[in-house]
C-alpha positions in Angstrom: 0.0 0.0 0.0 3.1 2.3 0.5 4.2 1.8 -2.9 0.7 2.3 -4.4 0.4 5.8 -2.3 3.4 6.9 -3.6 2.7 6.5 -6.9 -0.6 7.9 -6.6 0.4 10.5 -4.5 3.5 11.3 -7.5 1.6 11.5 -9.7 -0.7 13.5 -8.6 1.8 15.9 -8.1 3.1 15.8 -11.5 -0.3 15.8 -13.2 -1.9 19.1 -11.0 0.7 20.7 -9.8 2.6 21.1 -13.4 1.1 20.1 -16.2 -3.0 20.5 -16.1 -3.0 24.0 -14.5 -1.5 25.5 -18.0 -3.5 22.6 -19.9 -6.6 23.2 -18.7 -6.2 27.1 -18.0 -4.4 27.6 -22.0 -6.7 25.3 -23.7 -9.9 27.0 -21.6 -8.5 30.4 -22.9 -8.0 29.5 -26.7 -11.4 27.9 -26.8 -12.8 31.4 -25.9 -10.6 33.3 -28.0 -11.5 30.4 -30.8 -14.7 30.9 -30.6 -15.6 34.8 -29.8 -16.2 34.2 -25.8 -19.1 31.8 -26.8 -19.6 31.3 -23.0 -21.0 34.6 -22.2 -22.3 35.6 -25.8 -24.5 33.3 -25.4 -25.8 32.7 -22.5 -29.0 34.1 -23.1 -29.7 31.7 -26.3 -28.2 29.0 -23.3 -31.1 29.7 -20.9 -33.9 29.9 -24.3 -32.7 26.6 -25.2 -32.9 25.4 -21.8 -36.6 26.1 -21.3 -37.4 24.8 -25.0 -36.0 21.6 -24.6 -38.1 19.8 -22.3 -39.1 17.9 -25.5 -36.9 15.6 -27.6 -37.0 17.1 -31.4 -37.5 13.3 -32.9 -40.3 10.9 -31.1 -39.4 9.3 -28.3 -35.8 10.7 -28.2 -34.4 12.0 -25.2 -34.7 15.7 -24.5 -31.7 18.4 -24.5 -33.1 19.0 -20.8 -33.3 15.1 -19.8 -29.5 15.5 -21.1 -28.6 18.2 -19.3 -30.4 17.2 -15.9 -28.0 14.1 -17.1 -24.8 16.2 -17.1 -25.5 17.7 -13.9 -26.4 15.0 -12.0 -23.5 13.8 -12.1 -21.7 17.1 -12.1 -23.6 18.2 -8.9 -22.6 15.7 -6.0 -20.3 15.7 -3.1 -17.9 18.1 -4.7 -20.4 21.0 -4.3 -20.2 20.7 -0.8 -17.4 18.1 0.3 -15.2 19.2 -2.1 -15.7 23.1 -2.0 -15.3 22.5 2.4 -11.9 20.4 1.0 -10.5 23.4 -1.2 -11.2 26.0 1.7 -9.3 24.1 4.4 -6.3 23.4 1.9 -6.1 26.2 -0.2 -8.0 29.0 1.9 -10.5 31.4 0.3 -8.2 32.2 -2.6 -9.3 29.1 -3.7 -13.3 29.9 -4.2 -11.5 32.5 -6.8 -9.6 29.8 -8.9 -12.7 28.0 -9.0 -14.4 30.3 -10.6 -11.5 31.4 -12.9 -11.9 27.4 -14.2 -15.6 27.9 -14.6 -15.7 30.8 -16.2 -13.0 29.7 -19.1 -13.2 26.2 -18.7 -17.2 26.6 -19.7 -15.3 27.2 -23.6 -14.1 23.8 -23.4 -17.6 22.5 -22.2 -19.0 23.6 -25.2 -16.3 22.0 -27.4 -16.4 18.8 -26.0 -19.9 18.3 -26.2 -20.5 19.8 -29.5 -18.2 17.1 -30.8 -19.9 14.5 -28.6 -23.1 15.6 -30.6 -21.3 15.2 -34.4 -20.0 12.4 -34.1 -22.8 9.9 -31.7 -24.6 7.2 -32.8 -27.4 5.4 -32.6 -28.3 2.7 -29.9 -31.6 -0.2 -29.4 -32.5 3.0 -26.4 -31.6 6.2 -28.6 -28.1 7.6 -28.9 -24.4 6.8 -27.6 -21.4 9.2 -27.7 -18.8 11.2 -26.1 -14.8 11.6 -26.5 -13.8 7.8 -27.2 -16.5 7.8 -30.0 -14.6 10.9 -31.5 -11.7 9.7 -30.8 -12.2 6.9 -33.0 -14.6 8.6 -35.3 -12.8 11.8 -36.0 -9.5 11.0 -35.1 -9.1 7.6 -36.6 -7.8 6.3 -33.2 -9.5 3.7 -31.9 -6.8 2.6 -29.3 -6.7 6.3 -27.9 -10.9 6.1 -27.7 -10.4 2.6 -25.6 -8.1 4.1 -23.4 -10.2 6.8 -22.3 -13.5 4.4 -22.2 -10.8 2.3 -19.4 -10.2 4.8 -17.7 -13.8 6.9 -17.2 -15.3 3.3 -16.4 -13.1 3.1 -13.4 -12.9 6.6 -12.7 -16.5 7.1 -12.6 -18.9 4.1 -12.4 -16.3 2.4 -9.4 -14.2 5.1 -7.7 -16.8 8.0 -8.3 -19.5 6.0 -7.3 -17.3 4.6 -3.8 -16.8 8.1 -3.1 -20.9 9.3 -3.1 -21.9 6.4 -1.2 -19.3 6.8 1.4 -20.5 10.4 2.1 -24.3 9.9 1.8 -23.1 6.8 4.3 -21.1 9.1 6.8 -24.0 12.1 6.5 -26.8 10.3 7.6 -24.7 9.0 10.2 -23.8 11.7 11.8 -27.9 13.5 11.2 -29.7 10.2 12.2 -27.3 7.9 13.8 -28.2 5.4 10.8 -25.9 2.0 10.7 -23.6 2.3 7.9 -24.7 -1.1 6.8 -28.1 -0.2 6.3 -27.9 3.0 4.0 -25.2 1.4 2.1 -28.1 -1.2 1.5 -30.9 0.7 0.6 -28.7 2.9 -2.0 -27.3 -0.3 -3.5 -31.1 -1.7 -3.9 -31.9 1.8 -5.5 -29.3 2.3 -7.4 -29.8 -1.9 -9.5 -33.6 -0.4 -10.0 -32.5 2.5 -12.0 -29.5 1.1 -13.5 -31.4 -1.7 -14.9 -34.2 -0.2 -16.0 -31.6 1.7 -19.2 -31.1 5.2 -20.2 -34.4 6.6 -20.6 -35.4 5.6 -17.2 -32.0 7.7 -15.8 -32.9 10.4 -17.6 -36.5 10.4 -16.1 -34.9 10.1 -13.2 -32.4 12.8 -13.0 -34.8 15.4 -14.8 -37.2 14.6 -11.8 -34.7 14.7 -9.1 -31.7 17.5 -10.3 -34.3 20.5 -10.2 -35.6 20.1 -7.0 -32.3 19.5 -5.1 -30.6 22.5 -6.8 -33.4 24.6 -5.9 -33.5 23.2 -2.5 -29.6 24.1 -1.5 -29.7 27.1 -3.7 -32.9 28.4 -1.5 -31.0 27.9 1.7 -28.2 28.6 1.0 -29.5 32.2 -0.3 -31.1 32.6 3.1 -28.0 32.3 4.8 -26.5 34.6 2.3 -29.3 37.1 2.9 -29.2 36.6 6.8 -25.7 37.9 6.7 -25.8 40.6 3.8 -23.5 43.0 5.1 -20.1 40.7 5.2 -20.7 40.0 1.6 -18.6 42.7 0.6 -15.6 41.5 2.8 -16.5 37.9 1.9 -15.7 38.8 -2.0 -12.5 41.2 -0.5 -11.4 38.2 1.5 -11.6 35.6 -1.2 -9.4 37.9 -3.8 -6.8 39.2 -1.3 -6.7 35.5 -0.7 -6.0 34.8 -4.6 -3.6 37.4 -4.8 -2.3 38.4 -1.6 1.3 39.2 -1.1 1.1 37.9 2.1 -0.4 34.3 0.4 2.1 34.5 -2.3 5.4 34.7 0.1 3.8 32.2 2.1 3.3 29.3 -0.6 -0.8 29.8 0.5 -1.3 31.1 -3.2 -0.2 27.9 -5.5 -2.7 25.8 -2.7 -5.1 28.2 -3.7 -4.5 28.3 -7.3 -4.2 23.7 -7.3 -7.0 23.4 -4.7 -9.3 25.5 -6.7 -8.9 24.1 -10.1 -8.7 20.5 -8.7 -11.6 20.7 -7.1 -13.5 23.0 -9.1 -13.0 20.2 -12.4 -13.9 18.0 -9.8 -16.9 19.6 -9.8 -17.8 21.2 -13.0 -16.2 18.8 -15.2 -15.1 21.0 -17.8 -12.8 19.6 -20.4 -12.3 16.4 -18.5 -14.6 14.3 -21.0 -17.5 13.2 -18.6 -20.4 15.3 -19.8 -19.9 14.8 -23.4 -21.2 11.1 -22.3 -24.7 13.2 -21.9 -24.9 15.6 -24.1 -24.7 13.0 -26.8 -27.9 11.4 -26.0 -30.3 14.3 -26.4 -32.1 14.6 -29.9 -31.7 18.3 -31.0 -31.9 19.8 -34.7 -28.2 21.0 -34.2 -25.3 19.9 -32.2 -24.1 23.6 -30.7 -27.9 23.6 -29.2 -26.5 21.0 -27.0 -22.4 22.4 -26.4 -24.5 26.0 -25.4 -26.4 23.7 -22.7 -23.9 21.7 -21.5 -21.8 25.3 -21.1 -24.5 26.7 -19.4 -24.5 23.4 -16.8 -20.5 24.8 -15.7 -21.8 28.0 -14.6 -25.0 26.1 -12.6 -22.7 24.2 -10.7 -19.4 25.9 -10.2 -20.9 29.5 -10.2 -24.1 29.0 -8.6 -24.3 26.1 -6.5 -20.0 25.9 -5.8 -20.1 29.2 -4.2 -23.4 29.3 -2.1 -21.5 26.5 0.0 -18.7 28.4 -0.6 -20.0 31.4 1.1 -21.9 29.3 3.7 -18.3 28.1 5.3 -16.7 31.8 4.8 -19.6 33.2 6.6 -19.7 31.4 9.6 -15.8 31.1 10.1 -15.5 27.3 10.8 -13.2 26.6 8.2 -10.3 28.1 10.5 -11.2 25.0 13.0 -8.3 23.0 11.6 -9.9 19.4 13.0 -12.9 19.7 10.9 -13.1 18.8 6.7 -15.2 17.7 4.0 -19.0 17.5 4.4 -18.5 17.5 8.3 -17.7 21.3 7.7 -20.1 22.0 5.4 -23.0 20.6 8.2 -21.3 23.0 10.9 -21.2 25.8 8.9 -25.0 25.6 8.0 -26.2 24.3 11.4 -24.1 28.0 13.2 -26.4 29.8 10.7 -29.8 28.0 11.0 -29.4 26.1 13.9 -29.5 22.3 14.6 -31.8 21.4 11.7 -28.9 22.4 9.3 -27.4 19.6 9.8 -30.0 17.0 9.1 -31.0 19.2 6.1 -27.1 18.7 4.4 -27.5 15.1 5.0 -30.6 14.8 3.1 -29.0 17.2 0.1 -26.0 15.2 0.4 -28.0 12.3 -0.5 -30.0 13.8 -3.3 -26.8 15.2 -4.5 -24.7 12.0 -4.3 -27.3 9.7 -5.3 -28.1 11.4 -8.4 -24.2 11.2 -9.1 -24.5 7.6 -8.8 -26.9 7.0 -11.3 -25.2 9.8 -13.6 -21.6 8.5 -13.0 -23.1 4.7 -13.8 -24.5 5.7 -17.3 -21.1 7.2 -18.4 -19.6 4.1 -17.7 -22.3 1.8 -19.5 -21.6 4.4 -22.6 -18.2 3.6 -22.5 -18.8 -0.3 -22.0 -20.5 0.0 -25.4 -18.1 1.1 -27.1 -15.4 -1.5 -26.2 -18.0 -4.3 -26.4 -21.3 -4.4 -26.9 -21.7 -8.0 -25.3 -24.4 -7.7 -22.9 -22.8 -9.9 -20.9 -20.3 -7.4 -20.3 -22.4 -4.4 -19.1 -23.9 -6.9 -16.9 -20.8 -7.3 -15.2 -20.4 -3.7 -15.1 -23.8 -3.3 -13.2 -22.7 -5.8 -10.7 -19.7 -3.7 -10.3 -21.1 -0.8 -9.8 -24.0 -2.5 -7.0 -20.6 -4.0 -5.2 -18.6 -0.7 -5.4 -21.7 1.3 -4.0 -21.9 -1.1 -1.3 -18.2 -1.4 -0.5 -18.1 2.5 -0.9 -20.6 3.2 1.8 -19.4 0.9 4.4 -15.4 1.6 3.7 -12.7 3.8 4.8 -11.8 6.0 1.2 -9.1 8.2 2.3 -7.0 6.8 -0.6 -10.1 6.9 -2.7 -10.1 10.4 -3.8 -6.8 10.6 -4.7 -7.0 8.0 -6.7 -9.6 9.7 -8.2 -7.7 12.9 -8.9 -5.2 11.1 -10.7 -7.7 8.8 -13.1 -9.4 12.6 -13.4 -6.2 14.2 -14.3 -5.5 11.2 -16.7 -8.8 11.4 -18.7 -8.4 15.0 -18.9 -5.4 14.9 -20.9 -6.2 12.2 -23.1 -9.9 14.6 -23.8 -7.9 17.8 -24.3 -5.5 16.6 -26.9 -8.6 15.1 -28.8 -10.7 17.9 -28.3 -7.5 20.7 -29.6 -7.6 18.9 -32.5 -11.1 18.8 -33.5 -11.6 22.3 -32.1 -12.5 23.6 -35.9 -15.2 21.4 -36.3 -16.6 22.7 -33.2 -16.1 26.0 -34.9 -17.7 25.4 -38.4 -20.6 24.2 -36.5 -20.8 27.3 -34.2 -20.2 29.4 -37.6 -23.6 27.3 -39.1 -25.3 27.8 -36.1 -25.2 31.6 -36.0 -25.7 32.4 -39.8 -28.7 30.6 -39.6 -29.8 32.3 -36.3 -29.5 35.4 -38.1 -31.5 34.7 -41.0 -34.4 33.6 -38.5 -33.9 30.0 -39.0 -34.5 27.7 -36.2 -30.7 26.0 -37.1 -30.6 22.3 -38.6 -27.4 20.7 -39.2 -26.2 19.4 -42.4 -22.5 18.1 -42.1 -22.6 17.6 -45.8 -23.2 21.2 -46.8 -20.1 21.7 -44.0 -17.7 19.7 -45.5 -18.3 17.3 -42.3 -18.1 13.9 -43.4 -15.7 11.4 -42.1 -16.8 9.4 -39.1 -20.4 11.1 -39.1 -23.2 8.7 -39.3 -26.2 10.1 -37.2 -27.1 13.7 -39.3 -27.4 11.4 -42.4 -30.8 11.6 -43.9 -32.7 11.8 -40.7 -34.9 14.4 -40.5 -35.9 15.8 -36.8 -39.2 17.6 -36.0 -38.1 20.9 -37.1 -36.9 19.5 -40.6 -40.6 18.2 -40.8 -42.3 21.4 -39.7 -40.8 23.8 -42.0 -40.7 21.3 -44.9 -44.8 21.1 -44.4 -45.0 24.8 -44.3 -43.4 24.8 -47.5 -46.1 22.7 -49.0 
């Protein structure tokens, strides 16, 4: 186990202490440039397509909001408020900066990624598969490099992922109820096999049901405290930059914490560029694939932006981060409970279960994706689904120190492997965008014909299928 440690812990170091801070950060930033600051150009069009899509644009198809209530269900989970508490105790408040600093430019490479994941999907017996080892092998002609990255997001996500939620939905409710370990680690695994069985389409039912009301839940009370305490918001802001860029942090090493703490953990949490969400977005059926990369940019923001910093500013406001024996959700349930009293407590346990859960089930269908595309044997995705029931299990009853650096380093890992795929294709994602906003300005609800793009190799599912809007306008014709 010392060996294993060390090599996790090494790399680790090598990975997010050297090389994915200027990765992430420089291919963030030439994804904006790229692309003329699609992130905040748009985000209008990103909320109008977010209220229009409650419908799938082909019959029985899955939604662009079932896919993005995908997305963030497994985006929104224990990093949101274990791993925000984790990134103020080890990189102080500067940290809540660098978080946002990913969000903000790592939102560019959102939209990328799952544009692409759009292109190049294709069908499956439950509607559509897709993500980066699809266009890997699709656009890049590499299927080795697409199998590699299906390795490791199976691990990283359906297994260690998945240990990780369980453990803290496991801890939480025994510390609110005094529950036996044991027995929530059961009822989660028996949840968890009646979703995960049941295919794609009853996930997404699930997580378009479930994501809503939980973001809206912590959002509301977290506001509250927020509200409650309205006059140190000024200093909490002042705080979290001096923090950032402090001489004081700087000479004391406390800045390069706050700069690794805050991107780790804030791609922990948003999932920007790392390859995950792609996974999603390829399953909605939209008449254009930037309708989706504009969603899936708009899910960073929601989760880093919105729901990142309420528990952000929850800790900063009540101070307990400076108590140096508490960390993780523990903190997060202190600093809530010394704003709203005992009930706080009990209320993060039941968010950290509607949070985690739905990460479960989200984290699992990236997986199965990725199972797909290696082998399509059933027999195999069975096994998978046993793996993840045992791992959920294990996870809520275990001891996971190791665990999540285990997962920074499979994270880190995938990362790189999705950012050298996703630099390359970047012009497709551009000739798309460029498509996409001519026919916005002609007043053309945008359809997408690779064809008429010079988009051809490796594209199979925009080939002579004609969505509801293609149907529509073709009738008015007539």
């Amino acid at each position: 186990m010392g060996i294993l440690t060390w090599i996790i812990n090494t790399g680790n170091t090598i990975l997010w202490s050297y090389v994915l801070i200027v990765l992430l950060i420089g291919a963030g930033l030439y994804f904006t440039i790229v692309n003329r600051f699609v992130q905040f150009k748009f985000i209008k069009e990103m909320v109008r397509l977010l209220a229009e899509g409650t419908s799938s644009e082909t019959e029985g198809g899955i939604s662009s909001f079932q896919a993005f209530c995908m997305s963030t269900a497994s985006r929104v989970g224990t990093g949101n408020l274990a791993g925000v508490a984790i990134a103020v105790v080890a990189g102080g408040p500067g940290a809540v900066f660098w978080m946002w600093v990913i969000a903000l430019i790592g939102a560019a490479s959102a939209f990328v990624e799952s544009t692409l994941a759009q292109i190049y999907k294709e069908e499956a017996p439950d509607g559509f598969r897709g993500g980066p080892a699809y266009y890997m092998e699709k656009a890049l002609g590499n299927r080795n490099l697409g199998i590699a990255f299906s390795i490791l997001i199976t691990i990283c996500f359906g297994l260690v992922f998945n240990s990780v939620q369980s453990n803290t939905i496991s801890l939480a409710f025994q510390e609110a109820f005094g529950t036996a370990r044991m027995t929530t680690g059961i009822v989660i695994t028996v949840l968890t096999g009646v979703i995960i069985f049941g295919g794609v389409k009853r996930i997404a039912r699930f997580t378009e049901a479930i994501v809503p009301v939980m973001a809206v839940a912590y959002v509301a009370i977290a506001m509250f405290v927020i509200v409650k305490n309205f006059t140190m918001i000024p200093s909490i802001f002042k705080l979290i930059v001096e923090s950032a860029f402090g001489l004081k942090q700087a000479a004391g090493g406390a800045m390069g914490a706050a700069v690794m703490m805050g991107i780790k953990r804030g791609l922990f949490s948003n999932e920007a560029g790392m390859g995950s969400a792609p996974n999603a977005a390829a399953t909605a059926e939209v008449s254009h694939p930037v309708k989706q990369g504009l969603i899936q940019a708009l899910g960073v923001f929601t989760d880093t932006i919105i729901i990142c910093s309420a528990t952000a500013f929850m800790i900063l406001i009540s101070g307990v981060y400076t108590q140096g024996d508490l960390g993780g959700i523990q903190l997060t349930q202190v600093a809530l409970t010394s704003q709203v009293g005992a009930w706080g407590s009990l209320f993060v346990a039941v968010c950290i279960f509607l949070f985690a859960f739905s990460s479960i089930i989200g984290n699992y269908y990236y997986g199965e994706s990725n199972i797909e595309f290696i082998n399509s044997d059933s027999k195999w995705l069975f096994i998978y689904r046993a793996a993840v029931l045992f791992m959920v299990g294990f996870g809520s009853i275990a001891k996971l120190a190791i665990v999540w650096d285990m997962a920074d380093l499979f994270m880190g890992l995938m990362a790189l492997l999705n950012i050298y795929a996703i630099m390359k294709l970047a012009p497709i994602a551009k000739i798309a965008l460029d498509d996409y906003t001519r026919q916005k300005k002609q007043g053309k609800n945008p359809v997408f014909n690779p064809g008429s793009l010079g988009i051809v190799k490796g594209v199979q599912c925009w080939k002579g299928k004609k969505s509801k809007v293609q149907v529509k306008e073709e009738l008015e014709l007539v």
